[in-house]
N, C-alpha and C positions, 0 to 999 in steps of 0.2 A: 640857392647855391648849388653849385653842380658836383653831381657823386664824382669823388675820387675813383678810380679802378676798382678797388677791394669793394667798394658799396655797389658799383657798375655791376659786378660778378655775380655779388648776394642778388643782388636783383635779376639779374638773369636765370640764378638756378633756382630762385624761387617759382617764376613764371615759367620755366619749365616743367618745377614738380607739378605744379600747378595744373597745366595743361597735360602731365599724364594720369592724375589721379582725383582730376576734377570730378569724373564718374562718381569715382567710389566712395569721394568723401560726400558730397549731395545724398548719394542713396543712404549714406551713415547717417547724416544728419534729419534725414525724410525718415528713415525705418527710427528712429530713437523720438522722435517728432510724433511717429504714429501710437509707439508705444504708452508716452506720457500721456498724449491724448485716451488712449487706449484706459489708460490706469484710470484717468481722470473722469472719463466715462460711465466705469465699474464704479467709483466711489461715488458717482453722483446716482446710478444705478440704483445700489445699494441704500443710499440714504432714503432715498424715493419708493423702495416700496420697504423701507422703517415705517415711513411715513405713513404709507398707504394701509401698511397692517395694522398700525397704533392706532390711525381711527375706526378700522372695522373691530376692533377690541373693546375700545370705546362704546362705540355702537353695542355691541355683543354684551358685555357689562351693564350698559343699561338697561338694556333689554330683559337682563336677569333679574334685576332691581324689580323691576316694571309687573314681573314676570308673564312679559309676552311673549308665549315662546315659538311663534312662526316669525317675529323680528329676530330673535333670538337664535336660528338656526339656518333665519337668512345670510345673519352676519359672518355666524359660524363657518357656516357652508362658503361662503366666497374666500374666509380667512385661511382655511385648510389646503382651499381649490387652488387659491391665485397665487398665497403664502407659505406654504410649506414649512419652508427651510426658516423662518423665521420665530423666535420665540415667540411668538405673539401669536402663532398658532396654534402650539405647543398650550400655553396658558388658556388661547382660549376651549382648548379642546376640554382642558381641565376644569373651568368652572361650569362648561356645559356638563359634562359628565354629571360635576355635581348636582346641577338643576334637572335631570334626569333620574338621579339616583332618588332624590328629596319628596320626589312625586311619583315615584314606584316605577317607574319607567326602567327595570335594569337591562334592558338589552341595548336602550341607546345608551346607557351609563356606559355601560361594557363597550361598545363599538368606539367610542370616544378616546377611553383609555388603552385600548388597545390601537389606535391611529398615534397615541401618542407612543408608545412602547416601540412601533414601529417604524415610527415617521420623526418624532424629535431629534433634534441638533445634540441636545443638553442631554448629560446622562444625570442629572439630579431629575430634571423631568421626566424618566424613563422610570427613576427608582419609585418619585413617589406615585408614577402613573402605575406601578406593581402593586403596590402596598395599597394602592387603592382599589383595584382591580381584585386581591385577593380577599377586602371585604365585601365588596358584591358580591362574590361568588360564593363566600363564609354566609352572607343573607341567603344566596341560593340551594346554600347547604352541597356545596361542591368542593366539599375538604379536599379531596384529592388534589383539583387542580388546584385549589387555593393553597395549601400545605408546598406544591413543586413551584408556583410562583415565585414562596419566599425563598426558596432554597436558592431561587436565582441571584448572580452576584450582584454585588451592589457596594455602594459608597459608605466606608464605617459611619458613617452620621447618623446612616438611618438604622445601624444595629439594634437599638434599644427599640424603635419602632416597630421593626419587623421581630422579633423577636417575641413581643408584646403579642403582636395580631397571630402570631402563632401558637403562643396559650389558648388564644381565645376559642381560635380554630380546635386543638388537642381538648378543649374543653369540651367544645361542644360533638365532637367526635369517639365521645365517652374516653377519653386516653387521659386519667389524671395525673401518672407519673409523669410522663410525658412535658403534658401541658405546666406541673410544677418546673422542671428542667428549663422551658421558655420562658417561664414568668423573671425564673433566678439569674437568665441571663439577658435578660430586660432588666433587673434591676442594676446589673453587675457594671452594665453599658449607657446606664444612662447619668445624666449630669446630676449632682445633688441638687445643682441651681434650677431643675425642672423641677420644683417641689410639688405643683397636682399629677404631673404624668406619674410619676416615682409613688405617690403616695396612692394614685388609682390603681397602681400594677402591683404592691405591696398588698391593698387590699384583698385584690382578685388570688394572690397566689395564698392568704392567711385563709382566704372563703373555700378551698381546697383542703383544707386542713394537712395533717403529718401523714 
């Protein structure tokens, strides 16, 4: 059927706008195109080295199982290296730590926990990479730094924690008042529902006496 005038017109200014702003809407359409893609890339990015860190984790876990630990510091090592920024680093730095600590190893226990202190995404990984950190050092007999460790801030979760390893620290640093003061607010901060932690720190601060 053929356009009346008024649609004649519509149709004319359209292929006009058309022709002077074809440029701009193309590159809009291409830049927002590149974008999506862009996003879609990161996400896929992203999931793929999830993926890639979850099995060196894996690997690394069982390793520790196994306790073979040149597989175990192969896996590490690549997971830290390649992984970084991903928890899966973070954790594995942590159970290595511990398989270091368990076999007297504490300088790679310390170098582990301290890559996490430095290097973790997570500030709960950071806290308890501290409070672990500050009992190697409390094995090492290096109250000081151990003692300015806990002083470091941290997440109220781990109050009762940290609080705790700092008796232990004032304990062993011949400081009894002290080390009572830590005990009493490890008990003060901790859940009643923890009934062994509560009831070990009760102990420690009664084996002190008045």
């Amino acid at each position: 059927m053929p356009l009346d005038i008024e649609e004649q017109e519509q149709v004319a200014a359209l292929k006009a706008w058309w022709n002077q702003h074809a440029t701009l809407v193309l590159a809009t359409l291409s830049a927002a195109a590149l974008v999506l893609a862009g996003w879609q890339g990161w996400r896929w990015y992203g999931t793929s080295q999830a993926v890639e860190a979850s099995a060196l984790y894996e690997s690394l876990s069982k390793a520790v199982q196994a306790g073979d630990a040149k597989a175990m510091r192969d896996a590490g090592g690549t997971l830290v290296e390649a992984y970084p920024r991903t928890l899966y680093a973070s954790m594995g730095a942590l159970v290595a730590a511990r398989f270091h600590f368990d076999r007297g190893d504490l300088k790679n226990a310390k170098a582990q926990l301290e890559w996490v202190i430095e290097r973790s995404p997570s500030g709960d990984f950071k806290d308890l990479a501290r409070l672990r950190l500050a009992a190697v050092l409390l094995d090492e007999k290096a109250y000081v730094q151990a003692l300015k460790l806990l002083d470091s801030q941290h997440a109220a979760a781990y109050d009762a924690q940290y609080a705790a390893l700092k008796g232990d620290i004032l304990v062993a640093n011949q400081q009894p008042a002290e080390a009572r003061a830590a005990y009493r607010l490890a008990l003060e901060k901790s859940a009643q529902k923890e009934a062994a932690f509560y009831e070990s720190v009760r102990m420690r601060l009664e084996a002190l006496g008045d």
